[in-house]
Backbone as JSON, one array per atom type, in Angstrom:
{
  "sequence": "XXXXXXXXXXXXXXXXXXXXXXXXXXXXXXXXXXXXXXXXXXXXXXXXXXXXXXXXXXXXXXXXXXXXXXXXXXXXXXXXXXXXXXXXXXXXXXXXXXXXXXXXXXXXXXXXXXXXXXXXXXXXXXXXXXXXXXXXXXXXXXXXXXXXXXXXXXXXXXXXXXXXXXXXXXXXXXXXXXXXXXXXXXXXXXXXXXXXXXXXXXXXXXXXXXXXXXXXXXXXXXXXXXXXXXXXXXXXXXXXXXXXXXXXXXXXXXXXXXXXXXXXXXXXXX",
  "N": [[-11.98, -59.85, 67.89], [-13.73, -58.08, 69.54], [-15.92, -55.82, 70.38], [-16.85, -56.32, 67.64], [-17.57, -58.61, 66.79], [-19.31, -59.18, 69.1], [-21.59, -57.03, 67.84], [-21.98, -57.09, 65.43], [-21.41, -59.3, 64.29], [-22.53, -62.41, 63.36], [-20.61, -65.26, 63.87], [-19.71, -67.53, 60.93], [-18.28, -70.37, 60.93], [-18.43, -72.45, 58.31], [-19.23, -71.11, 56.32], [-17.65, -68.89, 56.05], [-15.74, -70.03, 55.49], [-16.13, -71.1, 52.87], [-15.6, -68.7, 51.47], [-14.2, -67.16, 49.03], [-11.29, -65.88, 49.2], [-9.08, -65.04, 48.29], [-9.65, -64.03, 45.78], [-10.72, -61.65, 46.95], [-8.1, -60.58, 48.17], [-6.97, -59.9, 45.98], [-8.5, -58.27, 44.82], [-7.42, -55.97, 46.62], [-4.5, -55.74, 46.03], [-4.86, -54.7, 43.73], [-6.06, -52.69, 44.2], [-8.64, -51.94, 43.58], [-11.54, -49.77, 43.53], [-14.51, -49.67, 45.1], [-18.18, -49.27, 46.2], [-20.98, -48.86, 48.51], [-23.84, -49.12, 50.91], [-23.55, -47.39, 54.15], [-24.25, -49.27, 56.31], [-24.54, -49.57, 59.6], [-23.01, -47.45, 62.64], [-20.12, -47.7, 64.96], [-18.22, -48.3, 68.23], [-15.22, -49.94, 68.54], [-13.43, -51.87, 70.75], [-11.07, -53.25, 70.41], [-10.3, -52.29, 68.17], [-9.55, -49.95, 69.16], [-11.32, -47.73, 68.23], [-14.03, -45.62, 66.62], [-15.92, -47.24, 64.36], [-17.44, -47.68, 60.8], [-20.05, -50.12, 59.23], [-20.17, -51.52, 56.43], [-21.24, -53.3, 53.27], [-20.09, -56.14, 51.33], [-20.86, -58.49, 48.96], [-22.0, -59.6, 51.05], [-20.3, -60.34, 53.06], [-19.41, -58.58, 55.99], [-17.82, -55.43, 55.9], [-15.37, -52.91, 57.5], [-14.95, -49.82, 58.52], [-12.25, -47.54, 59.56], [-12.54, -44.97, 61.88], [-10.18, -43.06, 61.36], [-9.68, -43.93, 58.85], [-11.43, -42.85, 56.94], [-11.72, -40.12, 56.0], [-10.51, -37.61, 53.92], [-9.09, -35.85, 55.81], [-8.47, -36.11, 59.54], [-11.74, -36.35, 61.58], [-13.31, -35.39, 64.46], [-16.08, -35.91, 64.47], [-19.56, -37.18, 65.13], [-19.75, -40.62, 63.89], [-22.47, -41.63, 63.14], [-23.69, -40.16, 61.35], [-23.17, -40.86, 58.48], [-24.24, -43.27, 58.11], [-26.8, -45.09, 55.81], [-25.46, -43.7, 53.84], [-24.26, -43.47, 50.88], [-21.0, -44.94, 49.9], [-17.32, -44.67, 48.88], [-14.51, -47.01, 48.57], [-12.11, -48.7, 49.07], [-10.35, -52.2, 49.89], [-8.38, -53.3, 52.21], [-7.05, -55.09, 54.33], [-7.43, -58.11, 55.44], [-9.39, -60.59, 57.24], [-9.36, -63.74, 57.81], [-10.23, -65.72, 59.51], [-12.27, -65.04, 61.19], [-13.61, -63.71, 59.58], [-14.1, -61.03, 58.18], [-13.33, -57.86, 56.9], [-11.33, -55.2, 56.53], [-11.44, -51.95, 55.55], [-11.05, -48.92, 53.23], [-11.55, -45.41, 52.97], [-10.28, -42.89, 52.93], [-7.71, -43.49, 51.31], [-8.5, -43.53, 48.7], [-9.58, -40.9, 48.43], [-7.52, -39.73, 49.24], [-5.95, -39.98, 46.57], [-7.79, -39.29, 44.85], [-7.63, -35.92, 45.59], [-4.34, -35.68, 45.41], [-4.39, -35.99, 42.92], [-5.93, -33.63, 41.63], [-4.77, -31.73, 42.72], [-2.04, -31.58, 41.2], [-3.64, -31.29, 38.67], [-4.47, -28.69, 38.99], [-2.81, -27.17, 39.71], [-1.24, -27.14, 37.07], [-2.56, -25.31, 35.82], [-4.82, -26.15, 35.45], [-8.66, -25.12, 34.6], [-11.48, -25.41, 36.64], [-14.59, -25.92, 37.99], [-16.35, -25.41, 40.6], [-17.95, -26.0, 43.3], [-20.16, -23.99, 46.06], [-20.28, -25.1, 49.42], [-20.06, -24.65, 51.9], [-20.31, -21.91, 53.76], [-18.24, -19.29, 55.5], [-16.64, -17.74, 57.97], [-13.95, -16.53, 57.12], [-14.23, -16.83, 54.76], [-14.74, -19.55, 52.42], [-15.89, -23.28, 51.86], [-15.87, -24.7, 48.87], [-16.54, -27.55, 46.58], [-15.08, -29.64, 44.0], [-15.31, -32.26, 41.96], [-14.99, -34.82, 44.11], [-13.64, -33.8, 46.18], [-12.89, -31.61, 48.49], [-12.66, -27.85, 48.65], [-10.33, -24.57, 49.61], [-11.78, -21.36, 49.69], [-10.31, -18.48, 50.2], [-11.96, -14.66, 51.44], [-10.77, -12.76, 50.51], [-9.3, -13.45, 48.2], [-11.49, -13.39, 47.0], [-12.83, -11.16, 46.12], [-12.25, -8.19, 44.44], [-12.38, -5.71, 46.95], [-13.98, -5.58, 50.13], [-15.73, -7.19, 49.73], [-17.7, -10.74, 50.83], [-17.54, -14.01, 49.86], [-20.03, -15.27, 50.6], [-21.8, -12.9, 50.67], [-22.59, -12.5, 47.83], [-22.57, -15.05, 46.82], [-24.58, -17.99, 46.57], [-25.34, -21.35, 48.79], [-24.81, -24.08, 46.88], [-24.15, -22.53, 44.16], [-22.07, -22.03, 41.6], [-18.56, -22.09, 40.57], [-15.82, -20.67, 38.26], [-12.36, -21.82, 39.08], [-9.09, -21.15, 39.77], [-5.85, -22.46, 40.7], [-4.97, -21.46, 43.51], [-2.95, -21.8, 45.79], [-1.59, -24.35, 48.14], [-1.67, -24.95, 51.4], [0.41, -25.68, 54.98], [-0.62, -27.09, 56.01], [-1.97, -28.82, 54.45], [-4.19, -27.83, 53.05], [-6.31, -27.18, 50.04], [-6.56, -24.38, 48.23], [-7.9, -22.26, 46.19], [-9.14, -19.3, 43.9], [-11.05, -17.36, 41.95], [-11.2, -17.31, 38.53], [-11.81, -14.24, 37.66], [-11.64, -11.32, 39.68], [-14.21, -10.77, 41.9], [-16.31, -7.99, 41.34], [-17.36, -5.01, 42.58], [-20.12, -3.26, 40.82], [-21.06, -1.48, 41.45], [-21.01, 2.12, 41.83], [-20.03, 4.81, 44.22], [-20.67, 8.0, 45.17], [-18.29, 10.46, 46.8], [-19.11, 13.12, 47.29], [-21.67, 13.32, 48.39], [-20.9, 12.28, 50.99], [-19.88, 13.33, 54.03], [-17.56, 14.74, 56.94], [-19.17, 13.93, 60.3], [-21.65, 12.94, 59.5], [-24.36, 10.14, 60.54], [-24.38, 6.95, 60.09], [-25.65, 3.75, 58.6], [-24.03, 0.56, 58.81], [-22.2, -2.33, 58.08], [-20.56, -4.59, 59.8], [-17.52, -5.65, 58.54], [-15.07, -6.87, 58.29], [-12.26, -7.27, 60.41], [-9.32, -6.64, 61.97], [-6.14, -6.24, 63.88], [-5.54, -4.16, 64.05], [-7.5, -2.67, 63.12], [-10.97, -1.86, 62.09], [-12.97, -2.82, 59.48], [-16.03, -1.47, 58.26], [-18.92, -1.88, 56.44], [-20.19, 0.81, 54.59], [-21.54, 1.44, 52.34], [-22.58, 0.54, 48.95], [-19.35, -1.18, 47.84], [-17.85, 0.34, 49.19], [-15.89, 0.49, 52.04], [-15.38, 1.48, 55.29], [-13.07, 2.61, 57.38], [-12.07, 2.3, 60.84], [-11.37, 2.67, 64.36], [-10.86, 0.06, 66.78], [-13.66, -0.49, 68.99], [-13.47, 0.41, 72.68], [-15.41, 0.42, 74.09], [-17.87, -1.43, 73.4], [-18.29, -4.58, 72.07], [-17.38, -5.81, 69.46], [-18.22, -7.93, 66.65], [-17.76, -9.84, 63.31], [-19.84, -9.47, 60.83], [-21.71, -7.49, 62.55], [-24.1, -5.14, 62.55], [-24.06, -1.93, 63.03], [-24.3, 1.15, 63.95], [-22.92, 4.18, 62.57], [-20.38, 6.84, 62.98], [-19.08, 9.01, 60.68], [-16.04, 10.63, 60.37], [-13.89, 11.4, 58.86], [-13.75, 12.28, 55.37], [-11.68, 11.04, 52.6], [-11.8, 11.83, 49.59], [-9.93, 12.1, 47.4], [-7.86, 9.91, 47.55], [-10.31, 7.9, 48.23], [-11.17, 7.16, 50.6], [-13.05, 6.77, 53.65], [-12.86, 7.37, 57.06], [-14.0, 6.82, 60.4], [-16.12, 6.24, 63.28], [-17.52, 3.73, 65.15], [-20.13, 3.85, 66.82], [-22.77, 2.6, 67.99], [-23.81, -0.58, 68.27], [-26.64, -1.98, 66.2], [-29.28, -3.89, 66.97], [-30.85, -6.44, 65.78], [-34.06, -7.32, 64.65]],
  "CA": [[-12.46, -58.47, 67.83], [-15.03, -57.95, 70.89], [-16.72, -55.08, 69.68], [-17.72, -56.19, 66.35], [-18.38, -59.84, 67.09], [-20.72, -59.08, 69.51], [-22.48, -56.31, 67.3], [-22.16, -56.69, 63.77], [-21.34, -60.5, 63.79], [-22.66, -64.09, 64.32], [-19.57, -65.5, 63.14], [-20.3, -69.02, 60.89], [-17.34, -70.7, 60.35], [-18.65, -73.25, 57.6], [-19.6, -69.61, 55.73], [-16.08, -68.35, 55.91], [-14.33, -71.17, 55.14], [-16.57, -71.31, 51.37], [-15.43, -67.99, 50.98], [-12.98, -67.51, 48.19], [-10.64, -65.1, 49.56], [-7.99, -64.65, 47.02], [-10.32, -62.81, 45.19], [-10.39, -59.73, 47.71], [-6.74, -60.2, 47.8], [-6.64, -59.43, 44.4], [-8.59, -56.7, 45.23], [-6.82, -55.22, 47.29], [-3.27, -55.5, 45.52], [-4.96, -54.07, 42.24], [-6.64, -51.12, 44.49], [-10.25, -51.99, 43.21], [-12.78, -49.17, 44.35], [-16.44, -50.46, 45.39], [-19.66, -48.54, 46.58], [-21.85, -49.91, 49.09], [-24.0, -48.11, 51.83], [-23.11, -47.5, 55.47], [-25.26, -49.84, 57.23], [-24.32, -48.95, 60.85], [-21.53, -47.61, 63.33], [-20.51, -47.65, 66.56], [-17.2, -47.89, 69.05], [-14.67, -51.25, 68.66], [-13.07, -51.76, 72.03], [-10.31, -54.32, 69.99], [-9.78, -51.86, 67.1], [-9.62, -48.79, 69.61], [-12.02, -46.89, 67.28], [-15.47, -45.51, 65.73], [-15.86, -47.84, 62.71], [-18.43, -48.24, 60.41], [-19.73, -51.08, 58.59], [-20.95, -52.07, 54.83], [-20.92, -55.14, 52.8], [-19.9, -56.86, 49.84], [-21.61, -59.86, 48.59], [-22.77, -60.39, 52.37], [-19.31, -59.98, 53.97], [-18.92, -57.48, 56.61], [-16.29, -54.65, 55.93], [-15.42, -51.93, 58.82], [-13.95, -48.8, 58.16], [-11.94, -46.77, 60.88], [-12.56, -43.67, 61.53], [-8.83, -42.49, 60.47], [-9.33, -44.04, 57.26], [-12.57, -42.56, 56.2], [-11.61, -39.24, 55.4], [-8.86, -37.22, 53.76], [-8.52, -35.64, 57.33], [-9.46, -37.15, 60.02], [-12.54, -35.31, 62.14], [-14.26, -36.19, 65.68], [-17.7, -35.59, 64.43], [-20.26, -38.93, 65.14], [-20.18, -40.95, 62.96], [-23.87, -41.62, 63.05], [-23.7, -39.66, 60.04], [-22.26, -41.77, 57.63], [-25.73, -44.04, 58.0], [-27.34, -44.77, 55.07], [-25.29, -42.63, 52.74], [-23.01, -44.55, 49.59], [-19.18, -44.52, 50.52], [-16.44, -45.26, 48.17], [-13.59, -47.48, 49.59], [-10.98, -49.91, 48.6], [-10.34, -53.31, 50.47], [-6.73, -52.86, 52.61], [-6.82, -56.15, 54.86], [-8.6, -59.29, 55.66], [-9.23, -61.81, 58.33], [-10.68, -64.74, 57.42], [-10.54, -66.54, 60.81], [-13.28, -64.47, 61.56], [-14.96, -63.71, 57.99], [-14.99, -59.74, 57.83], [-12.42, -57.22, 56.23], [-11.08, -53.95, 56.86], [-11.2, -50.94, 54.43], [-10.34, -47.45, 53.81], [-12.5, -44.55, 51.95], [-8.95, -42.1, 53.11], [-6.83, -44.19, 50.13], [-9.21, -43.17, 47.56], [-9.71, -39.37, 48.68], [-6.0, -39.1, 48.78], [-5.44, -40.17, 45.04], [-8.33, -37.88, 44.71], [-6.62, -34.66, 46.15], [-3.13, -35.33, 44.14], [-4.64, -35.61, 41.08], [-6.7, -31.97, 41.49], [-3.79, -30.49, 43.49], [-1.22, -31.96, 40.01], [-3.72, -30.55, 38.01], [-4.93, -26.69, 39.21], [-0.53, -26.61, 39.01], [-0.63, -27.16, 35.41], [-3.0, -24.44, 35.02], [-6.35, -26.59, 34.42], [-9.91, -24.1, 35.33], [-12.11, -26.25, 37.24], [-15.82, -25.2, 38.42], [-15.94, -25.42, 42.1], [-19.89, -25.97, 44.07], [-20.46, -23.77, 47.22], [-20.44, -26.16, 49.99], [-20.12, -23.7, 52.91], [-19.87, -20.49, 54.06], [-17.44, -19.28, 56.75], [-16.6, -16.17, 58.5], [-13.26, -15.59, 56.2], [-14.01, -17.7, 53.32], [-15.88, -21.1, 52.34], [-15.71, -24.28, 51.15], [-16.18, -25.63, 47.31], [-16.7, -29.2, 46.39], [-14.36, -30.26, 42.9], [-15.75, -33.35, 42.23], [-15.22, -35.31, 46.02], [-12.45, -33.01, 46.6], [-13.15, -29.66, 49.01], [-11.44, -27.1, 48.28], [-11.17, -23.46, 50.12], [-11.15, -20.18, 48.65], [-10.59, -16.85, 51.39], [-12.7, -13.73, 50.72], [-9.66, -11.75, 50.42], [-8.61, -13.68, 46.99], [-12.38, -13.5, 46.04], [-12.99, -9.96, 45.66], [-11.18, -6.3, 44.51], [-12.5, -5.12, 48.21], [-14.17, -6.7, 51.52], [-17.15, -8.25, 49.84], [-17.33, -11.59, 51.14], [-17.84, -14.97, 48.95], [-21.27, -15.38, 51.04], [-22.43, -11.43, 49.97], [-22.73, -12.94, 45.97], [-22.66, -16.77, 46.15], [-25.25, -19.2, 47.66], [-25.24, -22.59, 49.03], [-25.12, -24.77, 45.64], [-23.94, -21.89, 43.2], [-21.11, -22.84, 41.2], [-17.99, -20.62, 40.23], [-15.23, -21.64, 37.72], [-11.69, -21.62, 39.46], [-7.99, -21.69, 39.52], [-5.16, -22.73, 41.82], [-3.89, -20.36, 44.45], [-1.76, -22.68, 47.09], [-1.61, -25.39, 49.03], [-0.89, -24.84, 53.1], [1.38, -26.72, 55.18], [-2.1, -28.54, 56.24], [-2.62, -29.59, 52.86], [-5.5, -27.07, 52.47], [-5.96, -26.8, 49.08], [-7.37, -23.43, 48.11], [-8.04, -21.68, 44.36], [-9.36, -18.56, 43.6], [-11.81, -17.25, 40.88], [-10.5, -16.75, 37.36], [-11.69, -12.85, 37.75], [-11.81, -11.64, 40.89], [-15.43, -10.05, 41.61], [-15.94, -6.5, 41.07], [-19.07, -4.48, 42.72], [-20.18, -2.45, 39.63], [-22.08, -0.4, 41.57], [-20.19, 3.31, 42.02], [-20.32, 5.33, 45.16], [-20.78, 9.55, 45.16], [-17.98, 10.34, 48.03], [-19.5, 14.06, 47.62], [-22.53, 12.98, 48.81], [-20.21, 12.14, 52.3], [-19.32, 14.38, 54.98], [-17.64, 14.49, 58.5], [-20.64, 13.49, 61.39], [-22.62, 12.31, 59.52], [-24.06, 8.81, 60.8], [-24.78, 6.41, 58.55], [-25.69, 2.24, 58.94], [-22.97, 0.19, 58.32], [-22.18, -3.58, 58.53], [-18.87, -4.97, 59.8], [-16.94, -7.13, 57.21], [-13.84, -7.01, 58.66], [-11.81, -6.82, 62.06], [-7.95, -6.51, 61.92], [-5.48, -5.81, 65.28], [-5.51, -2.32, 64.04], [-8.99, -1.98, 63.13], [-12.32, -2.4, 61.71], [-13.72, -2.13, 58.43], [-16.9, -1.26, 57.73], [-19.3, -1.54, 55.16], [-21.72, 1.61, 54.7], [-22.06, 1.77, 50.86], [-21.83, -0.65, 48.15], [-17.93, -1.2, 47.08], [-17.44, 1.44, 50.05], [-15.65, 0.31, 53.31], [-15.24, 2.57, 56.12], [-11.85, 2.04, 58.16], [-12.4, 3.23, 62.37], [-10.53, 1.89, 65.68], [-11.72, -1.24, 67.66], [-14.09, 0.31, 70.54], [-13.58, -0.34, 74.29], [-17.16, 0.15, 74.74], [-18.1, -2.97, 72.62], [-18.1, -6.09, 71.81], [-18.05, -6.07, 68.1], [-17.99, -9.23, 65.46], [-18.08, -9.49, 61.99], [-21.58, -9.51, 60.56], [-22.69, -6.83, 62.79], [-25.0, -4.09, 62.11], [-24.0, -0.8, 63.41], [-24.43, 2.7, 63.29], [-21.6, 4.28, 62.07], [-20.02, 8.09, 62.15], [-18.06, 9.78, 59.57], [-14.91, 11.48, 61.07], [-13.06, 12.16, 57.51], [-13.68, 11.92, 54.01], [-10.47, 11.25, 51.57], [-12.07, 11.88, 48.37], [-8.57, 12.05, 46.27], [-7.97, 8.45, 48.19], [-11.83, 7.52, 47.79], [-11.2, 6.64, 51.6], [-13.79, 7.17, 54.99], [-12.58, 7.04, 58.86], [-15.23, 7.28, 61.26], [-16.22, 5.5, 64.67], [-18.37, 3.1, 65.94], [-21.13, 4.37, 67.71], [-23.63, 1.32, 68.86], [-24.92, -1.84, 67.34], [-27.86, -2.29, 66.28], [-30.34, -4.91, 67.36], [-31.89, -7.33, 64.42], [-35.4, -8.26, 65.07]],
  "C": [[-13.8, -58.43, 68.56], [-16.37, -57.39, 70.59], [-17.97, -55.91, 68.32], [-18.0, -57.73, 66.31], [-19.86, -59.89, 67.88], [-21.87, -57.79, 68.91], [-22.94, -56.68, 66.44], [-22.09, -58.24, 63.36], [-21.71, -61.5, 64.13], [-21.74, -65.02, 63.47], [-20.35, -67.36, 62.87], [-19.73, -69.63, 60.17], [-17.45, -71.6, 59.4], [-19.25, -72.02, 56.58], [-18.52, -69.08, 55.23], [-15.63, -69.25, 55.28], [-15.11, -71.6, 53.12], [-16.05, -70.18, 50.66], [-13.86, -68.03, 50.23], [-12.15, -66.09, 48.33], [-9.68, -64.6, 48.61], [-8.46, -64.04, 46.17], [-10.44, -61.53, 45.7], [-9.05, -59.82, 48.17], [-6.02, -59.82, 46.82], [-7.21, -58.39, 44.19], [-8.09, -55.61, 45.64], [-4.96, -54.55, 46.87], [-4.06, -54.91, 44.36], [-5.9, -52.71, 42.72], [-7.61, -51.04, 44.06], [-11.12, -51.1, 44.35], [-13.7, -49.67, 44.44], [-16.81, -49.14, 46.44], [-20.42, -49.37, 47.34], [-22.19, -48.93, 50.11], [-23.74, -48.77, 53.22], [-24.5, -47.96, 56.1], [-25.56, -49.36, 59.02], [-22.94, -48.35, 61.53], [-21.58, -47.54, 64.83], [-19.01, -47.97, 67.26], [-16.82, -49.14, 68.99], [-12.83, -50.96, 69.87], [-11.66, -52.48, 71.56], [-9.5, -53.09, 69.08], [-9.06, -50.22, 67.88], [-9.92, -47.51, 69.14], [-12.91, -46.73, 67.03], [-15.14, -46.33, 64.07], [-17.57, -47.58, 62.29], [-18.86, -49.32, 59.46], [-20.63, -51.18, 57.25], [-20.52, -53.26, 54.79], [-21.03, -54.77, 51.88], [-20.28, -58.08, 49.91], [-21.67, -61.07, 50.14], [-21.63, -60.37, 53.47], [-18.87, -58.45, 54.2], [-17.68, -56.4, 56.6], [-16.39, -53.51, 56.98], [-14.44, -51.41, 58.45], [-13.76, -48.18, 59.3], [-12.02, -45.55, 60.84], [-11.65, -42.78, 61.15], [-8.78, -42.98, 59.56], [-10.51, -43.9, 56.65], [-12.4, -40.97, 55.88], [-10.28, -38.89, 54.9], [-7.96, -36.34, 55.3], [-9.36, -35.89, 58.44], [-10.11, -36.11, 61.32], [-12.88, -36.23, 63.62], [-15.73, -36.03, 65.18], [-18.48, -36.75, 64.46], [-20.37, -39.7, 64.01], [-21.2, -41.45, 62.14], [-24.28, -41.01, 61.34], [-23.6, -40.16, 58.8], [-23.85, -42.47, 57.05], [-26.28, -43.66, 57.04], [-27.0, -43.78, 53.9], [-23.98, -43.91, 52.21], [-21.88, -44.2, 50.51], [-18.55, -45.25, 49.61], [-15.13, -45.46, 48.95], [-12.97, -48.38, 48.92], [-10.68, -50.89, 50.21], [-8.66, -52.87, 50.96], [-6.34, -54.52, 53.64], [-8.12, -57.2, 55.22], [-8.5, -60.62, 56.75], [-10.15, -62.52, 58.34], [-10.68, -65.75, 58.56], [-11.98, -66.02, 61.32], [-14.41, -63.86, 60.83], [-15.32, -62.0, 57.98], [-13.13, -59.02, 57.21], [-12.61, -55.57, 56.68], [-10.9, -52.99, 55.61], [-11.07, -49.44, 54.5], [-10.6, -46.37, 52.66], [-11.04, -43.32, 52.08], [-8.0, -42.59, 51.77], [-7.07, -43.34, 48.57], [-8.68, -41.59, 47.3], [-8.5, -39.14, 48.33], [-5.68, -38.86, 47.65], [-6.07, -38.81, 44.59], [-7.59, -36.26, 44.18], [-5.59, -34.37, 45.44], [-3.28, -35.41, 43.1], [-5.02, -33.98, 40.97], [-5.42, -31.23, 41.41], [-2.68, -30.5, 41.8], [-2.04, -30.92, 39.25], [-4.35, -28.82, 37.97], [-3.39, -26.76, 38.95], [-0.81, -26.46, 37.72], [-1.51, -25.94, 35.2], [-4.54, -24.63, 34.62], [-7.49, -25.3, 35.37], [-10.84, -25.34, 35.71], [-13.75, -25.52, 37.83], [-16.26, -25.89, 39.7], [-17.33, -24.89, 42.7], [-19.17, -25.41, 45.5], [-21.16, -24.94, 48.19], [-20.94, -25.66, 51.62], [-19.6, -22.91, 53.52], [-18.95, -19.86, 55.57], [-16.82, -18.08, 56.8], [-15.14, -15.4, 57.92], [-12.97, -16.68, 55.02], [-15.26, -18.63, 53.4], [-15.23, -22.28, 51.45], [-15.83, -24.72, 49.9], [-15.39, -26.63, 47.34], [-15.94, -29.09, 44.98], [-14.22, -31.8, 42.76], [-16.42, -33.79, 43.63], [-14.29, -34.5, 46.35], [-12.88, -31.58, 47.41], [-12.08, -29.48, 49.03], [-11.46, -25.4, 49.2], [-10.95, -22.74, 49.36], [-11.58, -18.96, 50.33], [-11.44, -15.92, 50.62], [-11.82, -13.04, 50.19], [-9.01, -11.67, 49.12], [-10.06, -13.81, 46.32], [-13.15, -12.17, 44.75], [-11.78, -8.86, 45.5], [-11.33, -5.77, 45.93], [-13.05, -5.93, 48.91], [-15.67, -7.5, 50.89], [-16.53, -9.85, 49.86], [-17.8, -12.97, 50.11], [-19.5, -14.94, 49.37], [-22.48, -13.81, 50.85], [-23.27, -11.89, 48.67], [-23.27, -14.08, 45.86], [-23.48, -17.1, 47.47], [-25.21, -20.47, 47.93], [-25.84, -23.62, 47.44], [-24.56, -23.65, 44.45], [-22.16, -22.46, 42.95], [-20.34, -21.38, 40.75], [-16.58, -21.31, 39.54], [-13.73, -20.8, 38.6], [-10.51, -22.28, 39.3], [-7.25, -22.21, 40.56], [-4.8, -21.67, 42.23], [-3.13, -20.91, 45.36], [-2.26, -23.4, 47.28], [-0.81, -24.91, 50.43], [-0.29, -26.04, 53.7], [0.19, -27.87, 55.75], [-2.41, -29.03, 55.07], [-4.13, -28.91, 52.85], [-5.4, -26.77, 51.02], [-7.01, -25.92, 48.56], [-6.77, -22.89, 46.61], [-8.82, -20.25, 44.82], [-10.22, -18.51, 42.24], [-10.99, -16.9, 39.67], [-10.54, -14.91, 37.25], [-12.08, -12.38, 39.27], [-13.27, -10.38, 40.83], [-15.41, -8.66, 41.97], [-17.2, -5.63, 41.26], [-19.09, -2.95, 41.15], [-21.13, -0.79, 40.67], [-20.93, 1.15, 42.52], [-20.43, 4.33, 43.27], [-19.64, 6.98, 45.24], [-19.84, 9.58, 46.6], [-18.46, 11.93, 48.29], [-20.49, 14.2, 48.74], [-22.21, 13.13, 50.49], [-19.89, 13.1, 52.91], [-19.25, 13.86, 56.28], [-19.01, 14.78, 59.49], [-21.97, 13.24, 60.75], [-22.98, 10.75, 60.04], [-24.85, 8.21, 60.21], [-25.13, 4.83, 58.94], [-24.95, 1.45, 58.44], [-23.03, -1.61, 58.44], [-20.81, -4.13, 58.75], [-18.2, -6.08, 59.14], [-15.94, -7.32, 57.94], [-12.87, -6.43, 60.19], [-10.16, -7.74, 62.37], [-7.26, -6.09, 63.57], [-5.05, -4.36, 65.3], [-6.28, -1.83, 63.91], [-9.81, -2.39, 62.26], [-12.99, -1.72, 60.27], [-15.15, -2.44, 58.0], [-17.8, -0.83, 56.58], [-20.52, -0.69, 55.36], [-22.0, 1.78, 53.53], [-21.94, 0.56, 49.99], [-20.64, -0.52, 47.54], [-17.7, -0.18, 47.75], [-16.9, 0.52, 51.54], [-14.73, 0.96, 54.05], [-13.84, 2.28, 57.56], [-12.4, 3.13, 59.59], [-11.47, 1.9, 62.94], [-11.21, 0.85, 66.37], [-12.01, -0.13, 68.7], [-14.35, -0.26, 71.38], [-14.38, -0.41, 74.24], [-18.33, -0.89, 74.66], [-18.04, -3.46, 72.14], [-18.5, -6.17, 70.36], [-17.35, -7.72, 67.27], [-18.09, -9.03, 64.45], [-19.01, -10.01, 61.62], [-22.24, -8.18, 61.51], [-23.61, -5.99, 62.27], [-24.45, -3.18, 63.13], [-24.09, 0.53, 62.98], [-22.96, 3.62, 63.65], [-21.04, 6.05, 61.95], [-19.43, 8.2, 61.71], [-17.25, 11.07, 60.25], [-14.16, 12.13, 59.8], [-13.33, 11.57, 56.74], [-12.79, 12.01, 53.0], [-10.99, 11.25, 50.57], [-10.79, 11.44, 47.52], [-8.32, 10.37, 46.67], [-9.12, 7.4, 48.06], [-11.42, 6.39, 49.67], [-12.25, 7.03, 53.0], [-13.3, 6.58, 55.88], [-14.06, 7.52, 59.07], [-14.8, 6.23, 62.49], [-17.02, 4.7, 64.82], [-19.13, 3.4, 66.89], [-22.04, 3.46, 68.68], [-24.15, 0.4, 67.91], [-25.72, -1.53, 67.73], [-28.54, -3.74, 65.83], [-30.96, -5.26, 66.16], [-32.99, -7.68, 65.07], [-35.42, -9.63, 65.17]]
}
């Protein structure tokens, strides 16, 4: 192994050869987890991979980058550095005195235990991890999990409107996708208390709005609290969700508790 001889190893075969191996073979058939931090990583030209490496009682282990997560990412693994990692032992080569392991084994078990139990029904309390333009992440235990906005609220408020980075929220199962995303939902789904006068409303007026939402038929906007304002995508620009715009009022459905209007022009954040 090219790579990791000339990085990570000064191989010392009177070292190896004391080592009592049959002990991390017994590891490895009985699936023993261990903790240990990521010392370094870097590119193995042999393994055709980003590994990184820890130790156990002084022997080198190297994890691949397809067996360090439950799915496997390009992101550097530079990252890793200096942070714990839980991993189980999967092979060993003692001609050369280091071992291969795999933090993916774990995670998996992980995953089918949660996924087994949100089925049965269990409530689980689920940490904001991060926020994303139709949903976010929560942490369950080591397990992320997603939840859409769509199954968070009665209308377009979004998980990131209410919840902040670290707030916790107790939750159930809602599916699993054919990616093995495994996403839950809140036990109630959130409910703006706050009531909106549609008297108050009338056609042309223009009002400041913010765009939550943007469908292949059209755009909903938020100009009130627990109010969102349905209009047409406009040629004229380039809208996203999050904007700020200013917003007219074309019809008011009171009996419906519904507003059309248009899109007039974003407006510029300082």
């Amino acid at each position: 192994m090219e790579g990791i001889e000339n990085v990570f190893l000064n191989n010392d075969a009177e070292v190896n050869q004391s080592i009592d191996y049959e002990f991390y073979y017994n590891m490895i058939e009985q699936e023993v987890e261990l903790t240990s931090t990521v010392l370094s990583s870097q590119y193995d030209g042999e393994l055709a991979s980003d590994v990184v490496k820890v130790e156990i009682d002084g022997i080198p282990i190297f994890i691949e980058r397809n067996e360090l997560e439950f799915k496997t990412h390009q992101l550097p693994l530079m990252r890793y550095v200096g942070e714990e990692i839980q991993f189980q032992l999967i092979s060993i080569n003692e001609k050369e005195g280091w071992m291969l392991g795999s933090a993916k084994k774990i995670k998996e078990k992980e995953f089918e235990l949660l996924h087994k139990e949100l089925k049965k029904g269990k409530i689980f309390e689920a940490e904001l991890t991060k926020n994303l333009r139709y949903g976010a992440y929560f942490l369950i235990g080591n397990t992320s999990v997603q939840m859409l906005n769509k199954d968070f609220a009665e209308d377009h408020t979004t998980i990131g409107d209410v919840l902040t980075i670290g707030d916790t929220i107790n939750v159930r199962f809602n599916r699993i996708t054919e990616n093995k995303n495994l996403r839950v939902e809140p036990i109630v789904k959130y409910k703006n208390e706050v009531s909106v006068s549609l008297e108050d409303m009338e056609a042309n007026q223009v009002v400041l709005g913010n765009v939550r939402s943007i469908k292949k038929w059209g755009i909903f906007v938020r100009i009130a609290p627990n109010l969102d304002a349905l209009c047409s995508i406009p040629t004229h620009l380039e809208i996203k969700e999050g904007d700020t715009v200013s917003f007219r009022i074309t019809q008011v459905l009171k009996e419906e508790r519904r507003v059309r209007g248009k899109i007039v022009r974003l407006v510029k954040k300082d």
